[in-house]
C-alpha positions in Angstrom: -0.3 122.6 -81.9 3.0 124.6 -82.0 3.4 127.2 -84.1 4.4 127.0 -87.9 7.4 128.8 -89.4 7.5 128.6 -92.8 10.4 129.2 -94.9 9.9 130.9 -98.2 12.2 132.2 -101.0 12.9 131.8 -104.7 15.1 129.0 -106.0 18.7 128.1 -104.8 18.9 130.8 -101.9 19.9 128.6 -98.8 16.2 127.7 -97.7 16.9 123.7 -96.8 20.3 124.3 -95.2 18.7 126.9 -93.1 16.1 124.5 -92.1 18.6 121.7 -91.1 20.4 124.6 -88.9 17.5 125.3 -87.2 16.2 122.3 -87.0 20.0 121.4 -85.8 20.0 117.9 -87.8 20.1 117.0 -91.5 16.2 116.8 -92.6 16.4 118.1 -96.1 18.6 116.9 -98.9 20.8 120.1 -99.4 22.6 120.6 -103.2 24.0 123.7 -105.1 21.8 122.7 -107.7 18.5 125.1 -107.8 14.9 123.1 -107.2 16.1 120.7 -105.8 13.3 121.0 -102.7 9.9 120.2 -104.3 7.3 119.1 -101.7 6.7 120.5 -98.3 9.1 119.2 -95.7 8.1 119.5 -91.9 10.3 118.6 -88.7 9.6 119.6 -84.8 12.4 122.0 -83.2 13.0 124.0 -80.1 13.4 127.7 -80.9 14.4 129.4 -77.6 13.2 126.7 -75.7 9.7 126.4 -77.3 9.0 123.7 -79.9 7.9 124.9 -83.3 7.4 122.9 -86.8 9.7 124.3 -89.3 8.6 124.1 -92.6 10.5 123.8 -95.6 9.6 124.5 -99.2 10.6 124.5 -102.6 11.8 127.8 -104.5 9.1 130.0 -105.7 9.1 131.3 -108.8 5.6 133.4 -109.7 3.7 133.3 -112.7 6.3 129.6 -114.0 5.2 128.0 -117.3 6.4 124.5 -115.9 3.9 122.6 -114.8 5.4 121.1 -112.2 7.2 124.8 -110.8 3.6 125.7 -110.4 2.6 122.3 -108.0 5.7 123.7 -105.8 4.3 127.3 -105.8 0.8 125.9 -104.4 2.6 123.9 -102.1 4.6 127.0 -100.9 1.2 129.2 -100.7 -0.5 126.2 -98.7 2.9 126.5 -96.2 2.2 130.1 -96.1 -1.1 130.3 -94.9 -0.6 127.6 -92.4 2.5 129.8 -91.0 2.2 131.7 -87.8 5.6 133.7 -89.3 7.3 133.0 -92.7 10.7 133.0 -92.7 11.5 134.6 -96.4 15.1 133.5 -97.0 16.7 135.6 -99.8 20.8 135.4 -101.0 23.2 138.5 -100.1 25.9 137.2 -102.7 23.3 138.0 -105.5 21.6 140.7 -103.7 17.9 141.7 -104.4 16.6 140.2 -107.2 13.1 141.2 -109.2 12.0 137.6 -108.0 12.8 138.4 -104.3 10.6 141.4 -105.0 7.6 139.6 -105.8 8.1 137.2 -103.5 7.8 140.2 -100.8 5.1 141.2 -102.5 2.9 137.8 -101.9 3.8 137.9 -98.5 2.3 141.0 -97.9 -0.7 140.1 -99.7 -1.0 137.3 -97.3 -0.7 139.5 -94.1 1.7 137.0 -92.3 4.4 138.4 -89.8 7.3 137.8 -92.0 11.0 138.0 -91.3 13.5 138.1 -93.4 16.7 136.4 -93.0 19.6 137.3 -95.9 21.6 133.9 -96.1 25.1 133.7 -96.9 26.1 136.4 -95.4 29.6 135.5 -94.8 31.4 138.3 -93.0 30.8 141.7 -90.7 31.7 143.4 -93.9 29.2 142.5 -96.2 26.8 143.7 -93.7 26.9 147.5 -95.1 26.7 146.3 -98.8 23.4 144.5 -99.0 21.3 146.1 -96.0 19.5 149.4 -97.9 18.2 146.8 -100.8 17.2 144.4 -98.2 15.4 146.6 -95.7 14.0 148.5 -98.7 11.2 145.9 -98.8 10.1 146.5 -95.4 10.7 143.4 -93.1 13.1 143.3 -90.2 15.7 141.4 -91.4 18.6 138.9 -89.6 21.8 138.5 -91.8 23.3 135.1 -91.5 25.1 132.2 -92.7 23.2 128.8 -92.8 26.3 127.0 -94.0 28.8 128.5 -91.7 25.9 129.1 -88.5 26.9 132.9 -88.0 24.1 135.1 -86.9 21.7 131.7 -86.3 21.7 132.4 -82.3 20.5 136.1 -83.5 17.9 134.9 -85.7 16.6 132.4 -83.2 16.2 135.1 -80.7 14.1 137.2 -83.4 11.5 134.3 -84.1 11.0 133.8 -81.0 10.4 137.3 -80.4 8.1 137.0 -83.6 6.2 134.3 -82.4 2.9 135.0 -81.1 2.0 134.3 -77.1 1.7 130.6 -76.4 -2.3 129.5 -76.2 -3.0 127.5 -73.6 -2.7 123.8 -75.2 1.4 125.4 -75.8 1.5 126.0 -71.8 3.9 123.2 -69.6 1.9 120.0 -69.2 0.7 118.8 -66.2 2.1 115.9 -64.1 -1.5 113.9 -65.7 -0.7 115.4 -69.4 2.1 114.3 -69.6 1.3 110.7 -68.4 -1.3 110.4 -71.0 0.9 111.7 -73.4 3.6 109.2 -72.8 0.8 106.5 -72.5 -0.7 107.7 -76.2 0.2 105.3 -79.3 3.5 105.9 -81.2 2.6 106.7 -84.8 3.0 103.8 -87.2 5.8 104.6 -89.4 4.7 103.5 -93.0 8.1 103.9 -95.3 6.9 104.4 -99.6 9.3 103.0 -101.3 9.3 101.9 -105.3 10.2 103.0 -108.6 9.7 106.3 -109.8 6.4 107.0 -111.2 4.9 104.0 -109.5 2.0 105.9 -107.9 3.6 106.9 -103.7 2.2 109.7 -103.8 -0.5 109.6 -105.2 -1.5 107.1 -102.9 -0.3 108.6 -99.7 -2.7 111.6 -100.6 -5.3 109.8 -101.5 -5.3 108.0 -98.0 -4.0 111.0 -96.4 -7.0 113.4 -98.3 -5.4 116.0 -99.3 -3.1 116.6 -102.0 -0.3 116.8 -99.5 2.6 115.7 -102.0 3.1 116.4 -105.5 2.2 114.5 -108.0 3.3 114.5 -111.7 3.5 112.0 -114.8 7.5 113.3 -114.5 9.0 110.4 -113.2 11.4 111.3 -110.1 9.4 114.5 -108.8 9.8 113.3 -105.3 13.3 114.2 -104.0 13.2 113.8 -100.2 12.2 111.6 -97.7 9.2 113.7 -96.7 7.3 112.7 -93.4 3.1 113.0 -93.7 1.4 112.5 -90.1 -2.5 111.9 -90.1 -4.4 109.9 -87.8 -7.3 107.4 -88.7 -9.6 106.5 -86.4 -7.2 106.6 -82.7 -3.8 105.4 -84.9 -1.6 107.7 -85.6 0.5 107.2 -88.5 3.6 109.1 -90.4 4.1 108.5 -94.3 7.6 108.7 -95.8 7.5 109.0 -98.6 10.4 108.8 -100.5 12.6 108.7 -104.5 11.7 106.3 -106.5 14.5 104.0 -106.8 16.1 103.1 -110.0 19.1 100.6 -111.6 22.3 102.0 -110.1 23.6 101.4 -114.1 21.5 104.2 -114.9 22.1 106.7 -112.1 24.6 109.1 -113.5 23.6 111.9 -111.4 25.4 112.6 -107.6 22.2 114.0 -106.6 20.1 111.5 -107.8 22.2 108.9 -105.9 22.0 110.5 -102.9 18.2 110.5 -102.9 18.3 106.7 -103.7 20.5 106.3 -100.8 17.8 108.3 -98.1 15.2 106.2 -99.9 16.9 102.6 -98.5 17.6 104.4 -95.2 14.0 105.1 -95.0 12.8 101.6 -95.5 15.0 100.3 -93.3 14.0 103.0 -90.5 10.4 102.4 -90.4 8.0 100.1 -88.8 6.6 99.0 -92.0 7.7 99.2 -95.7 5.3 99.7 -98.7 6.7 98.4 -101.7 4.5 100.2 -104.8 4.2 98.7 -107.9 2.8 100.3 -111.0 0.3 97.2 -112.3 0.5 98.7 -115.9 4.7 98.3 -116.1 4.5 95.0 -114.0 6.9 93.2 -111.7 10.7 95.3 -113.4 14.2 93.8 -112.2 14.3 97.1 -109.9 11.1 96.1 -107.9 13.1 92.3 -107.4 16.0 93.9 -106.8 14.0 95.8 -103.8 12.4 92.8 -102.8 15.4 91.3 -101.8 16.8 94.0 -100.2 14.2 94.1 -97.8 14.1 90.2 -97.8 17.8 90.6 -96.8 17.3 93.1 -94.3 14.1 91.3 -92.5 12.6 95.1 -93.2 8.4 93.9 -92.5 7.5 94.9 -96.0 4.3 94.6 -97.8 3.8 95.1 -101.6 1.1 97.0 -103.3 0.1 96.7 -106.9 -1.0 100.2 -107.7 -3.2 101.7 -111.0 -5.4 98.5 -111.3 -7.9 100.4 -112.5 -5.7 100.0 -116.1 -5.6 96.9 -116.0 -8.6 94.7 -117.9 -10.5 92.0 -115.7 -9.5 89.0 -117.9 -5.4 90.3 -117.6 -5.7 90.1 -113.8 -5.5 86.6 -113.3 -2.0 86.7 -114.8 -0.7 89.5 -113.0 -1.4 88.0 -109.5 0.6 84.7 -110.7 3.5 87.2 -111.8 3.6 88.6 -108.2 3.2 85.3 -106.8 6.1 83.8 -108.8 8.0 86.8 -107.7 7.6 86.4 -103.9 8.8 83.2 -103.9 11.5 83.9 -101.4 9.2 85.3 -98.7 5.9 84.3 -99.7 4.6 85.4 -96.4 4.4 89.0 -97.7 0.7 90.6 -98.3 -0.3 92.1 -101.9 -2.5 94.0 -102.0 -4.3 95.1 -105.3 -5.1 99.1 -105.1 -5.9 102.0 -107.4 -4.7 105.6 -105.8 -6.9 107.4 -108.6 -10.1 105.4 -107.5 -9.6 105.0 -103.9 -10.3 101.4 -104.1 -8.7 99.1 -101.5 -6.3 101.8 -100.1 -7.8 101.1 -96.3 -6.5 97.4 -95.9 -2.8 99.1 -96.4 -3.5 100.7 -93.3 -5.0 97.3 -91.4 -2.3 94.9 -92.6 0.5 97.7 -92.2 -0.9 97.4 -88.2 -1.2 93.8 -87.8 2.3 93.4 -89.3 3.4 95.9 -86.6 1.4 93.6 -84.1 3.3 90.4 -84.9 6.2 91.7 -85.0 6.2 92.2 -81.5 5.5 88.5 -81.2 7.2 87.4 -77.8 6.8 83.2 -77.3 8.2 82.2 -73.8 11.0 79.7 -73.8 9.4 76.4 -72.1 6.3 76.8 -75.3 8.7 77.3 -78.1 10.9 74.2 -77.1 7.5 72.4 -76.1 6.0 72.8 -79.9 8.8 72.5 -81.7 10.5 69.4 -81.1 6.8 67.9 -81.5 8.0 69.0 -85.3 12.0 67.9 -85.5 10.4 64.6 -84.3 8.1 64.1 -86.8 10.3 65.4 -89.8 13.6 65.2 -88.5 16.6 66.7 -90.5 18.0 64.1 -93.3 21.3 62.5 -92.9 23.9 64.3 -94.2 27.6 61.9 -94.4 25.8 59.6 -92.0 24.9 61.5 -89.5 21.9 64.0 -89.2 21.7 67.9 -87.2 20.4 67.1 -83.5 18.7 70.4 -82.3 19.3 70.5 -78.2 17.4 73.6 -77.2 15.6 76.5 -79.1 15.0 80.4 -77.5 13.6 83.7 -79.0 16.3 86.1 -78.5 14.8 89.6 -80.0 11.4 90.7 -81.6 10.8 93.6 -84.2 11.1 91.1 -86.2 10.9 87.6 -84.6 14.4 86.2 -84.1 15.0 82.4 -83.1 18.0 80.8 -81.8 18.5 77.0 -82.5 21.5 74.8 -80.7 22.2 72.3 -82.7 25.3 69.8 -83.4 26.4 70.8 -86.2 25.2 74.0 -88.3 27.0 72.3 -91.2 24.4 69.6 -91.4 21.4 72.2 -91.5 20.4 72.1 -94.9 18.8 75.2 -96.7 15.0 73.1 -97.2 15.0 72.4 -93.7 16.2 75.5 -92.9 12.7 76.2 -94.7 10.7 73.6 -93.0 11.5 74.9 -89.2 10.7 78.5 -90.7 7.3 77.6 -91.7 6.6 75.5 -88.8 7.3 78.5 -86.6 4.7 80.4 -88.6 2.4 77.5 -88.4 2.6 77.3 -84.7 2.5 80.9 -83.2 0.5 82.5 -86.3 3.4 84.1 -88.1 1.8 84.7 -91.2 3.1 88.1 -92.3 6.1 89.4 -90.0 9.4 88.9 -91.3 11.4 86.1 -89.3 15.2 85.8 -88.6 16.0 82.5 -87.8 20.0 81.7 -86.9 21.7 78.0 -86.1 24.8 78.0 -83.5 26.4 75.0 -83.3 26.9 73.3 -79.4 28.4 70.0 -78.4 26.3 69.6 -75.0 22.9 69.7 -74.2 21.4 73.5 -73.4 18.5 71.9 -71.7 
């Protein structure tokens, strides 16, 4: 595995934009605004032409009252002692602070080659002015500017330096490594998406099994879209999870938008969506609202109904109508029934997540799909529509991921919505469609394709 840098600091001192300069894209949402960093966010970059997971982590604040300040203090300390070097990022403009002090002194404690880099550091002349109270605590220290990228090629030449010897798995891969590396599975790239408060989390680390994400009755504690990679069985899989998405009318807050925002991105990005629904607060406008987005957006989505377990036996019946009646614009998409807290059927998100995978790949060769269907346009032809009726002349699959199908007919005009419906289903019917998302598009032609 490469080696882990962790970067460590209090609140508000330029951890995340150092982490997207290293990492030399935007990873982590980045906001004047202290705390805005909560869970443990992890990317792969080259430092000096080795790769490296950067790790980023919310700002530590020892001995916090708040509840939830102290789940982002153990998940700094868990960051720590995976680290092979901690990056401790402290701010020159407000110089050493007593919480910069007993950050320093944790990191000694946990025996960790540290480096210290003192962000915003904007100038050769604030150099003198902050580096006795910096080097006063006793690391070697790298004055930079995250935000402006002064002293970055510096700093990557001290980590490297820091790093310790490459182990032998970290040595160049063979000619036969690297073909079985390129053969090996692509992780499946499961997307959380939901309300806040709906129970992501708390079901990525119950799957996951570890309490990789914080959880917290708060709702909105997740900020980021942040990426958890585990592997069951021989499928690799990466968790995004991201904000819980509320009614634009209430967003009032810049930041809070922006997360919404990376939270759509997401779902569109990955392989396979999970729409989380709490069971207790039912089906909301939001959750429809996100159901036809990724309706829209042929996203493969499927929808679990999370926290069962607070729901009594004789009240499920009525819930599962609800959903139903809900998904009546793409009632080919699973629902699964789950409770994070008990563990209880978290597993088949995994299965169906990878046979939705599997038929979106679908591929059905030209002569079969014209062969099969116009056994069906003959049977239940289109209705008449000012006297005439929509002749369909030829029919090809022009993309997968998901399923898209061309039809020639006529007239697109005289394709009405129901049998728009009716071909869509009989597609499923034929080639065993049942859960991908399907995009199906009519062009009109005057001749004959065939």
């Amino acid at each position: 595995m490469p080696p882990v840098i962790a970067l460590i600091g209090r609140p508000n001192v330029g951890k995340s934009t150092l982490f997207n300069r290293l990492a030399r894209r935007t990873k982590a949402i980045t906001h004047d605004r202290p705390g805005v960093t909560r869970d443990r966010l992890e990317t792969r970059a080259i430092i000096e032409d080795r790769e490296v997971t950067l790790v980023d982590t919310g700002g530590m604040v020892l001995d916090d009252p708040d509840k939830l300040g102290r789940m982002v203090m153990d998940q700094a300390r868990m960051a720590i002692s995976q680290a092979h070097l901690v990056l401790f990022v402290a701010d020159a403009r407000e110089g050493l602070t007593g919480l910069d002090h007993d950050v320093a002194e944790l990191l000694r404690q946990s025996a960790k080659p540290v480096l210290l880099a003192v962000n915003k550091a904007d100038g050769e002349e604030r150099a003198g002015e902050f580096a006795a109270d910096f080097y006063s605590l006793g690391f070697p220290l790298a004055p930079v500017s995250a935000a402006h990228g002064r002293g970055i090629p510096e700093l990557r030449e001290i980590i490297a330096d820091l790093l310790p010897e490459p182990e032998a798995d970290e040595a160049p891969l063979t000619d036969e490594e690297t073909a079985a590396a390129e053969a090996a599975p692509r992780p499946l790239r499961l997307a959380m998406i939901g309300r806040p408060n709906a129970g992501k989390s708390s079901v990525v680390n119950a799957l996951v099994g570890e309490t990789r994400l914080i959880v917290s009755e708060a709702p909105g504690t997740t900020r980021d879209a942040v990426d958890v990679a585990f592997t069951r069985g021989s499928t690799p899989y990466i968790f995004v999870d991201t904000a819980g998405v509320r009614k634009k009318a209430r967003i009032d807050d810049e930041l809070e938008r922006h997360t919404a925002t990376r939270s759509l991105q997401s779902a569109k990005r990955a392989d396979v969506a999970v729409l989380v629904i709490d069971a207790v607060g039912g089906v909301g406008m939001q959750d429809k609202k996100l159901i036809a987005f990724l309706d829209k957006e042929k996203t493969p989505f499927l929808v679990v109904i999370n926290k069962i377990d607070l729901i009594p036996r004789d009240k499920m019946l009525e819930l599962k109508k609800d959903m139903k009646d809900e998904l009546r614009i793409c009632p080919h998409v699973p629902v699964l029934y789950v409770s994070a807290l008990r563990k209880k059927g978290l597993d088949r998100i995994l299965d169906t997540a990878r046979a939705m995978k599997v038929e979106c790949a679908t591929r059905v060769g030209t002569g079969e799909l014209n062969r099969m269907m116009r056994q069906v346009l003959d049977k239940h032809q289109a209705p008449v529509i000012k006297g005439r009726r929509a002749k369909f002349y030829y029919l090809t699959q022009t993309a997968s991921e998901p399923p898209t199908f061309v039809f020639f007919v006529n007239d697109t005009e005289r394709v009405r919505p129901s049998y728009a419906k009716y071909v869509e289903n009989q597609l499923r019917r034929l080639f065993g469609l049942t859960m991908a998302p399907l995009r199906i598009l009519f062009r009109s032609s005057h001749a004959s394709k065939e």
